[in-house]
N, C-alpha and C positions, 0 to 999 in steps of 0.2 A: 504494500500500500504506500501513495507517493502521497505528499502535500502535508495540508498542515493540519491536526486535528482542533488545534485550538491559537486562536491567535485575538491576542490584546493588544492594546495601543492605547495611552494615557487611561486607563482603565481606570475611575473614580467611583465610590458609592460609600452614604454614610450610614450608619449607626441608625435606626432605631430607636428612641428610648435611652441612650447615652448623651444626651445633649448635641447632640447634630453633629458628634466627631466623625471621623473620615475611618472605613474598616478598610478600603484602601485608595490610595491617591500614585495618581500618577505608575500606575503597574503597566508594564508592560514585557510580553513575552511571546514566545512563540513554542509550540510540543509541537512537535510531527508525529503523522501517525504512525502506529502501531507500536510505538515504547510501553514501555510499565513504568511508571512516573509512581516517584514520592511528592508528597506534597507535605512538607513540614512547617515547624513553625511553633513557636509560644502560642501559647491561650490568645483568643483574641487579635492576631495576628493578620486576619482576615483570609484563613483555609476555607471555611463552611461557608463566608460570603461568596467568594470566588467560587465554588461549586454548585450554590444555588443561582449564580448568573448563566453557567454554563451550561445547567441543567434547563435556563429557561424561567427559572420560577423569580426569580429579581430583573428588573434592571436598572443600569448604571442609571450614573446620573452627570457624568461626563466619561469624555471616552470611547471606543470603539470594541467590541468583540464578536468574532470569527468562531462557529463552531462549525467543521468539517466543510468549511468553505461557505457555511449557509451563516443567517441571523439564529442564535439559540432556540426563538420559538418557530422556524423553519427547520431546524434540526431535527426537532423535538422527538420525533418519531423515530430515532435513529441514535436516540441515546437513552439508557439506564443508568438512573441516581439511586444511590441507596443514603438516606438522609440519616442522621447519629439517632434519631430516637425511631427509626423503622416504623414508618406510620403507614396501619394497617388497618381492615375491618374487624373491629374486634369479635363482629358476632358472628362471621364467617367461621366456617372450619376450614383447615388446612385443601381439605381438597376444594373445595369452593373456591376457593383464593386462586388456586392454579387454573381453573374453569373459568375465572375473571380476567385471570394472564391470557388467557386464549383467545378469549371472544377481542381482547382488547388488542390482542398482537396478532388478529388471523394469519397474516400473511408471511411473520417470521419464528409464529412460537414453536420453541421446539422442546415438544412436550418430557421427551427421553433426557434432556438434559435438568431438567427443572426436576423430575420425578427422584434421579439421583439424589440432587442435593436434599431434596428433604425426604429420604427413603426412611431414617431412621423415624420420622415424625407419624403418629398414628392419624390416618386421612378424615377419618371424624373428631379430631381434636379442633376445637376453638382457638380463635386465635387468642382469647383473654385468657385462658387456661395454659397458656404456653407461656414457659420460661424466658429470661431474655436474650440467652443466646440461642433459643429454639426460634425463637421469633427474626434474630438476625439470621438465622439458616432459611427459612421461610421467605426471607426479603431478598437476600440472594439470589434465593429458585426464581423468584419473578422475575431479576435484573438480568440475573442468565438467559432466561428462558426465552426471554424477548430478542435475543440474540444480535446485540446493538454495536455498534461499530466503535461509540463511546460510552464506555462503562466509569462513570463518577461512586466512589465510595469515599463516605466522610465516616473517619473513626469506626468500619467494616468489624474487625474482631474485636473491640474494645471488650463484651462480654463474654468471650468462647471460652472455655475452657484448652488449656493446649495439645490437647489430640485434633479437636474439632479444628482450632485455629491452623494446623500443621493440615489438617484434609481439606478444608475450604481454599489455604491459600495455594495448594495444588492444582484445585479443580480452577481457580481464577489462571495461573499458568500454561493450565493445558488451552484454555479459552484465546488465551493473548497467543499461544502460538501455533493452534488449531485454526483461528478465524484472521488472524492480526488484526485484533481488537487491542483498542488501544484500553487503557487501565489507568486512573488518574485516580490515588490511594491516597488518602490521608491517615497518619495514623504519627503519635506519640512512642509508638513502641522502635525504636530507631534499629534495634539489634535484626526483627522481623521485614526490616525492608530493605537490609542489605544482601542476604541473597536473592531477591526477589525482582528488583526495579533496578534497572538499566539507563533511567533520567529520572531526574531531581529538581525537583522546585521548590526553596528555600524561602519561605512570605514572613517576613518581618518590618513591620511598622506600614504596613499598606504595601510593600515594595517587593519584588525578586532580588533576594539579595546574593543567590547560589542559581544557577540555572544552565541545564545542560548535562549532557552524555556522563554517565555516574562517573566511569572509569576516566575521562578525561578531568573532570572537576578533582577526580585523587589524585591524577599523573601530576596537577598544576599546583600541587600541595607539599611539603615535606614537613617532618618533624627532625628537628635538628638538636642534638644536647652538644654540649659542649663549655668552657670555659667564658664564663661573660664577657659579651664580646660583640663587638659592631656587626650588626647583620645585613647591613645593605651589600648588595643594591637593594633583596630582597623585601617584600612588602610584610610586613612581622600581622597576622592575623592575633595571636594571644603567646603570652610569654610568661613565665616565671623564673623565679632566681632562689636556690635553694645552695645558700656557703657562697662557691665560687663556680657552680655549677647551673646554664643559662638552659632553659628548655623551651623551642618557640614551633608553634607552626608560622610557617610563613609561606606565604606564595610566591614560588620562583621565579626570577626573572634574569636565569641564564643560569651557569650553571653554578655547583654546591662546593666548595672549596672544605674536600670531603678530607685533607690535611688539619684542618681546625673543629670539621664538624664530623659527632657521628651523624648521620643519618641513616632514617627509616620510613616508611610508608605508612603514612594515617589510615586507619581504617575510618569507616564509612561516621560510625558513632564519633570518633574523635574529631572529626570533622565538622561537622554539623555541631556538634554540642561547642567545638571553639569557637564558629563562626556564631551560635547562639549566644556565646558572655563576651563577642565583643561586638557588640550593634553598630560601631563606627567601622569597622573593616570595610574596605569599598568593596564595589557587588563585584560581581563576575558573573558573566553570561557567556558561553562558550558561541562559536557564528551558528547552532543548529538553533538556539534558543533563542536568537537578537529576531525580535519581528518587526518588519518593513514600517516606517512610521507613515504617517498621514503626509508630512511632509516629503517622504522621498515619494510615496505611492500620488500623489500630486504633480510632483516633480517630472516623473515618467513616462 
């Protein structure tokens, strides 16, 4: 699959109920299809805004957004959201709910794959008599089953237990590389989305502050110990000083004067949680992630 699955350009929208603050200002990015994308981020961050624009259900209030080339509510047929509080019929039974995915998705439901995921679930079970990770398996089976090009999940396993969480995020991989569906994950659990997602989207303070191909955002990373000590050229992401001994990520900008420094390769967690405690590090977007702005798309 070519082109872009999601593409933003000065993306703004505020708050709700917060005094008119901004959940994001000025975002702008580009996913291509068919990645497994993390979507990280602090609380409040503006992860769950950003997925209800994309899903269709907000919109901006300055700004431009691009879903699969169409407007979000032109999309809309063509993508599955799965919201953090999984809102469903409560008075429905589980098979009913699947008979609603069908009637609602004629033309793409694919009933064998939905029956899967909620195989463990008893088909005359209520959806108010199900537990909370029963009910995110149940909300799954719909987003699957619809069989959608973009699949948005905000905070997906937050309730599984971890066998279920370890089978669902299978069954999400076999999808992304069964259909090349694209997968745009939000999730806190930093350790479960590094072997999983292949691109990264870092939202901090309204903004992209990480964005782009996973393994290139580490290649452009190092962790460096060594004797305190002048780190330029290099750009110092977070640093500490423990005696006489300096410990920094930094982002490279040529190469590692591996005579003074040891180095080693950040994992995906020590990355993101550096780039999380220090909010002033400047962004980075690798060229898969830089999306065409209004002014160049004007220009042209």
């Amino acid at each position: 699959m070519t082109g872009a699955a999601i593409e933003a350009d000065g993306l703004g929208m505020k708050y709700r109920g917060r005094g008119g603050g901004w959940a994001l200002r000025d975002c702008s990015f580009r996913l291509p299809a068919g990645r497994v994308c993390a979507l990280v981020g602090p609380n409040g961050a503006g992860k769950s805004t950003l997925l209800g624009l994309a899903a269709g259900l907000l919109r901006p209030v300055e700004g431009t957004l691009r879903v699969l080339g169409s407007s979000p509510a032109e999309a809309r047929s063509r993508v599955a959201f799965v919201a953090q509080d999984k809102p469903l019929y409560p008075q429905l039974t589980v098979a009913e709910t699947l008979w609603a995915g069908a009637e609602l998705n004629p033309r793409t439901w694919d009933q064998d794959t939905a029956a899967r995921i909620t195989e463990p679930l008893p088909a005359d079970a209520k959806v108010h008599t199900l537990s909370g990770g029963e009910r995110t398996r149940l909300a799954l089976a719909l987003a699957l089953g619809k069989r959608p090009e973009l699949l948005l999940l905000d905070e997906p396993m937050a309730d599984l237990d971890p066998l279920s969480r370890h089978q669902l995020m299978g069954r999400l991989m076999a999808e992304a590389a069964e259909r090349s569906t694209t997968i745009v994950m939000s999730s806190h659990v930093l350790t479960e989305l590094e072997g999983s997602c292949d691109y990264l989207l870092l939202v901090d303070d309204g903004r992209i502050r990480l964005g782009g191909e996973t393994d290139d955002l580490l290649a452009a990373h190092a962790l460096l110990t060594g004797p305190a000590a002048d780190l330029a050229p290099h750009t110092v992401v977070e640093s500490r000083t423990t005696g006489r001994q300096l410990t920094a990520l930094v982002r490279k900008e040529g190469p590692v004067d591996t005579s003074a420094w040891e180095t080693t390769d950040p994992s995906l967690e020590e990355l993101l949680l550096a780039h999380l405690r220090s909010p002033g590090a400047p962004a980075l977007l690798t060229p898969s992630a830089h999306a065409p702005t209004r002014r160049a798309a004007s220009a042209a």
